[in-house]
N, C-alpha and C positions, 0 to 999 in steps of 0.2 A: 633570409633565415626566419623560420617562424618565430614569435614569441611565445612560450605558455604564459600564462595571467598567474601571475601572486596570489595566494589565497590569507589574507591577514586575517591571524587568529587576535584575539581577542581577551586581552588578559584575565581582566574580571568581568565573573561574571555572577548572577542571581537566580538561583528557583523559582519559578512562579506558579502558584498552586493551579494544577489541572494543567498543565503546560510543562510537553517535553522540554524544548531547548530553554538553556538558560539564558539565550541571549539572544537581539536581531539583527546579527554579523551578515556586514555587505556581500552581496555576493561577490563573483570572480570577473563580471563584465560591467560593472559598476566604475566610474570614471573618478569619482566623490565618493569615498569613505569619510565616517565621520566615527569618534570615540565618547563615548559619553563620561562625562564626569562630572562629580557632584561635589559642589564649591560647598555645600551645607547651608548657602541661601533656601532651599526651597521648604529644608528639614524644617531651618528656624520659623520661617513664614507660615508651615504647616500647623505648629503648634499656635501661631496666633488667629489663622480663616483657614477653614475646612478647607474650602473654594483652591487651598492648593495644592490639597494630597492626589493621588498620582489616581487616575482614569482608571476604572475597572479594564481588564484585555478583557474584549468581548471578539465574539466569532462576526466575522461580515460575511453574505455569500454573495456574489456578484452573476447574473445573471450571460451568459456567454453561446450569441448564435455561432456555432463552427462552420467551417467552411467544407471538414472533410471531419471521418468518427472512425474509420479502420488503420490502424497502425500494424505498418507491417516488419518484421526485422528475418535475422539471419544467424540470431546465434542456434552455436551448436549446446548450449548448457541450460538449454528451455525448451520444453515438451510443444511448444506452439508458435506460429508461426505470423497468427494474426489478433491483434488485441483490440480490445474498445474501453475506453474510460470512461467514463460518465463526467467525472469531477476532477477539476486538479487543485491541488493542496490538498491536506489531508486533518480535521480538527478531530484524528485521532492523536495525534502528535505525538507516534512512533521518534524519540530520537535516532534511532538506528536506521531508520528508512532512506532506503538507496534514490528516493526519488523525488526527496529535497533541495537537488542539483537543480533542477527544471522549474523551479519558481525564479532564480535567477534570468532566464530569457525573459520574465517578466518585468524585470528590475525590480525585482521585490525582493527579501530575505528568504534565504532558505531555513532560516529559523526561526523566528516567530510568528513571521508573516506567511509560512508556508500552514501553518497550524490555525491561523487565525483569519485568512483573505481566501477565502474559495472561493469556485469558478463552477459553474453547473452548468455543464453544455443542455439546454432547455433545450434543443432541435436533433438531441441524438436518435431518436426514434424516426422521425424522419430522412432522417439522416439514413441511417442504416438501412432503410427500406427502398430507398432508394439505388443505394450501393450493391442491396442484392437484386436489385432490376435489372441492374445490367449487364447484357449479352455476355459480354466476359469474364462474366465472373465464375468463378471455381468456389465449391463449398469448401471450407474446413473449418474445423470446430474454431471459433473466435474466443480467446479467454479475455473475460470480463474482470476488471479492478486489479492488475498486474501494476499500476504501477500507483495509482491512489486508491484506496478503500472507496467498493463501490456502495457500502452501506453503512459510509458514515456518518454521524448522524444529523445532518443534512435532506438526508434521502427519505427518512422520515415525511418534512413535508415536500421535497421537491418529487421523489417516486421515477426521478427516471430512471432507474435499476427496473424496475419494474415495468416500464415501457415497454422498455429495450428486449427484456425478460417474452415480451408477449408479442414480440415482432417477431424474433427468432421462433415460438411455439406456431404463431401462427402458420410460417412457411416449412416450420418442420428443418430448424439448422440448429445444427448442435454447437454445443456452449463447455465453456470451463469458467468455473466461480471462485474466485479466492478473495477469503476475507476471514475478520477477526471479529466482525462484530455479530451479535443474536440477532440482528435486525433480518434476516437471510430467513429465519422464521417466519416471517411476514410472508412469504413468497413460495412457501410451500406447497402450494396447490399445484403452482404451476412449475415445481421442479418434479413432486412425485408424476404429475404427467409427461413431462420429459424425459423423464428416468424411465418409466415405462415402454419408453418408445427409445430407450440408447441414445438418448441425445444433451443428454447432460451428468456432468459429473464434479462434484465439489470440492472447494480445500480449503479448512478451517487451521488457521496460521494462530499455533501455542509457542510461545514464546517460553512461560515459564508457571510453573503451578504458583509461586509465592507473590502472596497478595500484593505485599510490602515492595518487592522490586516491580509488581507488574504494575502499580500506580505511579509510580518516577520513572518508569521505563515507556511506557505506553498510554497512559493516563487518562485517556476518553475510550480506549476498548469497552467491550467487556470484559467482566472479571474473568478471571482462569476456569473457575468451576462455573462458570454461566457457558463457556465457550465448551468445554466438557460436555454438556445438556444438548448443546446444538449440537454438536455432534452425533450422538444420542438421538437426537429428535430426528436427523436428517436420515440416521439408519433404519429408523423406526419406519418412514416414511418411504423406507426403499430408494432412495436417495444415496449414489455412491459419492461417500464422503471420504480426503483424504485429511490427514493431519502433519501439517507443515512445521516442521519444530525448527522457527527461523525468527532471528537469528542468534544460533550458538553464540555465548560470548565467553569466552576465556576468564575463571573466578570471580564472575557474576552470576549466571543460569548455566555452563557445564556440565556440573555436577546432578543437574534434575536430568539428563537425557532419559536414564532409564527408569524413571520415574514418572514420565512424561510417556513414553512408549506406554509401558504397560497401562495408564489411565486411559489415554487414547483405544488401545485395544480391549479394552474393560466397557469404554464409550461407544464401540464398535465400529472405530473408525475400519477403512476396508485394505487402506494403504496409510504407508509411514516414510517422510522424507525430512531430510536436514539439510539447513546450511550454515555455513559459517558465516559470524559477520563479515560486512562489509563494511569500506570506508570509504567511498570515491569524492571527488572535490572537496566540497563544504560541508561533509557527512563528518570527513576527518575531525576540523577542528571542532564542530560542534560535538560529539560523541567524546571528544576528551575534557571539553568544559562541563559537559554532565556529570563523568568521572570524576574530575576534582568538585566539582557541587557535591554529591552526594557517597562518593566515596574515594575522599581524598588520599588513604591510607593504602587502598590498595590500588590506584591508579597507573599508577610505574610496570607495577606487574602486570598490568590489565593489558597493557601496549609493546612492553616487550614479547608476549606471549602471542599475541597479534602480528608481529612482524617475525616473530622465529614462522610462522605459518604461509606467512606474504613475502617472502624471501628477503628479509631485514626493511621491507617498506611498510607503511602505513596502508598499500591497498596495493591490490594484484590485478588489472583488470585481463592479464590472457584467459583466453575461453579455457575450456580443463578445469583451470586452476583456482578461478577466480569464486566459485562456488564450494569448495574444497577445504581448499588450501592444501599446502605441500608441509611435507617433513616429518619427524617423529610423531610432533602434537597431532598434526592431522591425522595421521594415518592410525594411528590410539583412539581418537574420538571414531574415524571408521568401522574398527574392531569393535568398539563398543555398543555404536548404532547396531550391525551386524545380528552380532551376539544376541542382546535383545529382542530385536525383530523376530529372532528367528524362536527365540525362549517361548514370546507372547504370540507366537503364531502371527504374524501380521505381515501382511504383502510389500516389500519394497518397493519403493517404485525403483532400486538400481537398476528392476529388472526389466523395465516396459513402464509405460503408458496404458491406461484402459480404455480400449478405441472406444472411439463415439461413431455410430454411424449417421453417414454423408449423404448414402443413398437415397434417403426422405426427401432430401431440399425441393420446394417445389419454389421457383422463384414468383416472386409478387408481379402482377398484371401489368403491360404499361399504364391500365387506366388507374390500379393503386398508386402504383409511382406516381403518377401524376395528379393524382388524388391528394397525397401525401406533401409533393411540393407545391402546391396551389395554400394547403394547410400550411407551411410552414413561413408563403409569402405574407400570408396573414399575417399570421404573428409578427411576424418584422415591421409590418406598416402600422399594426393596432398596436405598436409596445408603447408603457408607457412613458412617455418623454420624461419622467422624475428616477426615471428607476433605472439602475446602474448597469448599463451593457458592453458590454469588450465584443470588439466582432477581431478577433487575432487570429484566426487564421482564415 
């Protein structure tokens, strides 16, 4: 009989300024769990030598050659079929982020250390060129930062978003972008070229217009009306932008949908889509220790409202469903998205996808491929032995 793994929630827990979760709760494959508590030795010793007040959280990025860069899945409640991440962890430190589970295969935290320990696959551009070398391969549009932010900001100096960005331009293969941050700015030369040519298309994830929840909610983004601009910029540039209002949360951000539509369709976004949150593994109890952190009063509410949606559970993973939700709440917030959309004039994506054409692909030479992996054996024999590399997969 199988076992599922315990997820131990974590009684108390702390804010930490510019950092989503409140806390570095074990993951679910963790053999040693530990609890922290404070005897008040270190408070007293603090007031006598600096030397013992607690460590700034600073971000690490760990340098990581992969073995493979195309991830491929089967659900039916996602427009695409093939992804690429650049990074894993995320030092935007979304608490809401469904993809906080996956620091856990690392033995690392899905909470602190999912915001603070990143990974930057340095060989994804080789990677990928290589991937489209080969005889087998069938184009389809690849969406890029589906499951970490692929321009967070990290990306700044490591730029492989941008590699990657000019591997795909060069052979003419279409791409899907989702992200939250202005850094996607940087890279618009070679999206309004891509857009030019139907091979690419964007999606700019608003959570919520208020400042105030969007810096305890999401806290290394940009700000709301920064991501607004990008939006804006990207239409300017002929650049098809959607705007991702995810994720919905029950008497937190609700109440801004139609709010958030019409700035979106004012920003010129081109399409409009929503989700409900989600809760899966270690997403659960950290997204309710943020609730009592910062709002303790309306907490109870926040979660039954949540499970009237996910059929009396904390999380719904059937396909359908799981992006949805079920029952009156759901089907009221539908009405509403709806309604709106159609007020502000703005394209649902209920109704379609905006194809990318495939037809361009021209795949890279074998002597590029081989060009490419000659380049990336480099790198591996000239890295520098002082500096931090994970070869995991």
């Amino acid at each position: 009989m199988a076992i599922t793994p315990k997820i131990q929630k974590i009684p108390e827990a702390h804010a930490t300024k510019g950092r989503g979760a409140a806390s570095n709760m074990s993951g679910r494959y963790e053999i040693i769990t530990s609890d922290a508590y404070d005897d008040g030795w270190n408070q007293q010793q603090s007031k006598e030598n600096d030397d013992f007040s607690a460590p700034a959280l600073v971000t690490e990025v760990f340098k990581e050659n992969a073995k493979s860069i195309l991830t491929r899945n089967a659900s039916p409640d996602i427009p695409f079929n093939v992804s690429l991440n650049p990074y894993r962890g995320c030092e935007h430190g979304c608490i809401y982020c469904y993809a906080r589970p996956s620091h856990s295969y690392l033995n690392l935290s899905p909470g602190l250390d999912f915001e603070t320990k990143i990974f930057a696959k340095v060989n994804a551009a080789e990677l990928l060129t290589t991937a489209l070398a080969k005889p087998s391969y069938i184009p389809e549009a690849i969406a890029l930062g589906v499951n970490t932010d692929m321009y967070q900001p990290c990306e700044r100096e490591y730029k492989i978003t941008r590699q990657v960005l000019e591997v795909l331009w060069r052979y003419r293969h279409p791409a899907y972008l989702i992200t939250k941050n202005s850094l996607i700015e940087r890279d618009i030369d070679l999206l309004s070229a891509m857009a030019a040519q139907k091979l690419v298309s964007t999606s700019i994830t608003i959570t919520t217009l208020d400042h105030d929840i969007s810096r305890i909610l999401e806290p290394r983004c940009s700000s709301p009306a920064r991501r607004l601009n990008t939006v804006r910029r990207l239409s300017e540039a002929g650049v098809p932008v959607e705007v991702n209002i995810a994720p919905i949360i029950p008497f937190i951000t609700d109440s801004e949908l139609e709010k958030i539509i019409a700035a979106a369709a004012q920003a010129g976004a081109a399409s409009i889509h929503y989700i409900i949150l989600r809760l899966p593994w270690e997403v659960s109890p950290l997204f309710e220790q943020w609730l009592e952190t910062h709002f303790p009063q309306r907490a109870e509410r926040v979660m039954n409202r949540i499970r009237d949606m996910r059929g009396g559970k904390n999380n719904d993973s059937q396909f359908g469903s799981r992006m949805r939700g079920e029952g009156i709440w759901a089907d009221l917030l539908q009405q509403r998205f709806r309604k709106a959309a159609t007020q502000h004039q703005v394209y649902s994506r209920e109704k379609g996808f905006n194809a990318l054409d495939c037809s361009q692909f021209r795949p890279p030479s074998h002597k590029a491929a081989l060009k490419q992996k000659v380049k990336q054996t480099a790198k591996l024999a000239n890295k520098d032995k002082n500096d931090s590399q994970l070869n995991l997969f």
